[in-house]
N, C-alpha and C positions, 0 to 999 in steps of 0.2 A: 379337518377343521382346525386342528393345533397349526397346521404347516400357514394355513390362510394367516389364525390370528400372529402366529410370528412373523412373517409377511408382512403383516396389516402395521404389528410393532416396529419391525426393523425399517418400515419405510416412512414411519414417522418419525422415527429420531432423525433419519437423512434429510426430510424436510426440514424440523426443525433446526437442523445444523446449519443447513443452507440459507435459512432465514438469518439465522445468528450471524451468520458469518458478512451475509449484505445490510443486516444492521448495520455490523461493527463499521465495514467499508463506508456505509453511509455516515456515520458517526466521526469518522478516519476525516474525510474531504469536509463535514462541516468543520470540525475543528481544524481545517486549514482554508476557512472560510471557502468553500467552492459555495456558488451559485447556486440555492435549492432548487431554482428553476429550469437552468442548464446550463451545462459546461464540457468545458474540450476533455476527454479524457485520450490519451494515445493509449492504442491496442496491444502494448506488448506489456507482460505485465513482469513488475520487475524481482530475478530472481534472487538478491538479497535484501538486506534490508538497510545497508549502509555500502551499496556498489559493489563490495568484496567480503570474501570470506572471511579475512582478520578482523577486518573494520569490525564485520557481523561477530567476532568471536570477541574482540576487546567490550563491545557493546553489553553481549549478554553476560560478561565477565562480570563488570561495573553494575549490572542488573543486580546481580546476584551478590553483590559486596555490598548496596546498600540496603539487602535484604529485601529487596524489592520482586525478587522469585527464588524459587527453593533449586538446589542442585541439582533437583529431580526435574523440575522446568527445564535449568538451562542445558542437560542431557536433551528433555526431549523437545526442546526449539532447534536445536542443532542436529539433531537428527530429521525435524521436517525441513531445515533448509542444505542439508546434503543431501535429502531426496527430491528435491525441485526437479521439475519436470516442466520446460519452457510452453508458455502457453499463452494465450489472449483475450484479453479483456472482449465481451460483446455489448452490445448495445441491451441487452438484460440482465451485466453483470452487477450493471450500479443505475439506481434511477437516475434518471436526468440525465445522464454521459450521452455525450454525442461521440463516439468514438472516431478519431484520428488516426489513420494508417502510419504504422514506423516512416514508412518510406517518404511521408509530406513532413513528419518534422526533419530539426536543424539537428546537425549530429556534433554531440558534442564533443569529439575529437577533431574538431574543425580549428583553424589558424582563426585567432580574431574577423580578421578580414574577412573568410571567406561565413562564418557565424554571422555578420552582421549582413551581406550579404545571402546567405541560406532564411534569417531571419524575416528579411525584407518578402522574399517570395512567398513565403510560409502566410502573413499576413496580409498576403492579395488575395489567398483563399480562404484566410478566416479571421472573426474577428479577436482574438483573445487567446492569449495563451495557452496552454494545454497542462492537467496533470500526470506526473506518472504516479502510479501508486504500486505499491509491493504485494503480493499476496501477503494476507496476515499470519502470525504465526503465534501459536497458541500454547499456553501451558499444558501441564499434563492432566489438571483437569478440567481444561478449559473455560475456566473463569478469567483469565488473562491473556492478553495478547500485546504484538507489538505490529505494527502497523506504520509504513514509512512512506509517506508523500511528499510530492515536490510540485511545485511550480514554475515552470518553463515559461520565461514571456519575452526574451531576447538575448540577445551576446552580453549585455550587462542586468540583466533582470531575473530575477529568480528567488528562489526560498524553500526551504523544506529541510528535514526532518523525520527520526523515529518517533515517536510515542507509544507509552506502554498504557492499555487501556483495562478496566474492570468492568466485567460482567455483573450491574448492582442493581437490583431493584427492576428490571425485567429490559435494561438498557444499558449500552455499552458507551461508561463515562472514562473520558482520559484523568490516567493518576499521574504523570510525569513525562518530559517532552526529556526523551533521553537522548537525544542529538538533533542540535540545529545547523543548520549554514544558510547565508544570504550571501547571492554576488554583489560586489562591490564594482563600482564604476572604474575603469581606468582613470 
């Protein structure tokens, strides 16, 4: 009977982890306005939160100097993202995502030209751009995270972004947009 009710315990916390965490994601894409009703999301999901390692280490640096997480966070954010384990968004990862194969978007080590060209085909089979979004990464007691989405919508289109979000009042509200970027037109 003890083994059941711990059982019973241990696999509700995993639920409600997994609730919390597709909160936050859902919380993540509205506050970069995605679509409540649907939207592109591409399947790969992405394994920092600013492209690269330093990026992601200058980041929670800056986190952590405007006292915005304790050193005991930025220790253990930096340990869930040097243990990243590459993996994919599903079609039950985030409501409303229609997921997008890697392989149909435009890659962005691409020459302008051949971008604005990747872009052009990309948009014969769909209507609207696509998000990438990061897996979240969470403090140590996990009331905080940081959560980094983007908007992909052509060779000069684009926008996104970290945010560090709070767990308050039974819903995951963003406290601060700690990196942005917008493409700019040639």
């Amino acid at each position: 009977m003890k083994k059941l009710l711990v059982f019973i315990s241990m696999l509700s916390v995993v639920m409600l982890a997994a609730q919390s965490r597709q909160s936050l994601l859902s919380a993540a894409l509205k506050n970069s306005n995605a679509n409540d009703s649907a939207f592109f999301l591409r399947d790969s999901v992405l394994s920092h939160i600013s492209y690269d390692a330093e990026a992601d280490s200058i980041l929670l640096d800056d986190a952590k100097r405007q006292n915005l997480i304790t050193q005991a966070d930025l220790v253990f954010m930096t340990a869930q993202l040097k243990a990243y384990k590459p993996h994919t968004w599903t079609a039950d990862s985030i409501p409303h995502a229609q997921i997008v194969p890697s392989a149909q978007t435009p890659s962005a080590a691409a020459s302008f030209k051949k971008s604005v060209k990747a872009w052009s085909a990309y948009f014969k089979t769909h209507q609207s751009g696509y998000y990438d979004v990061s897996g979240p990464v969470f403090s140590k007691d996990g009331t905080m995270a940081i959560v980094y989405v983007s908007f992909q919508c052509g060779a000069n289109c684009g926008n996104g972004g970290a945010t560090l979000y709070k767990f308050d009042k039974g819903a995951w509200m963003p406290v601060k947009n700690l990196s942005a970027w917008a493409k700019q037109p040639h």
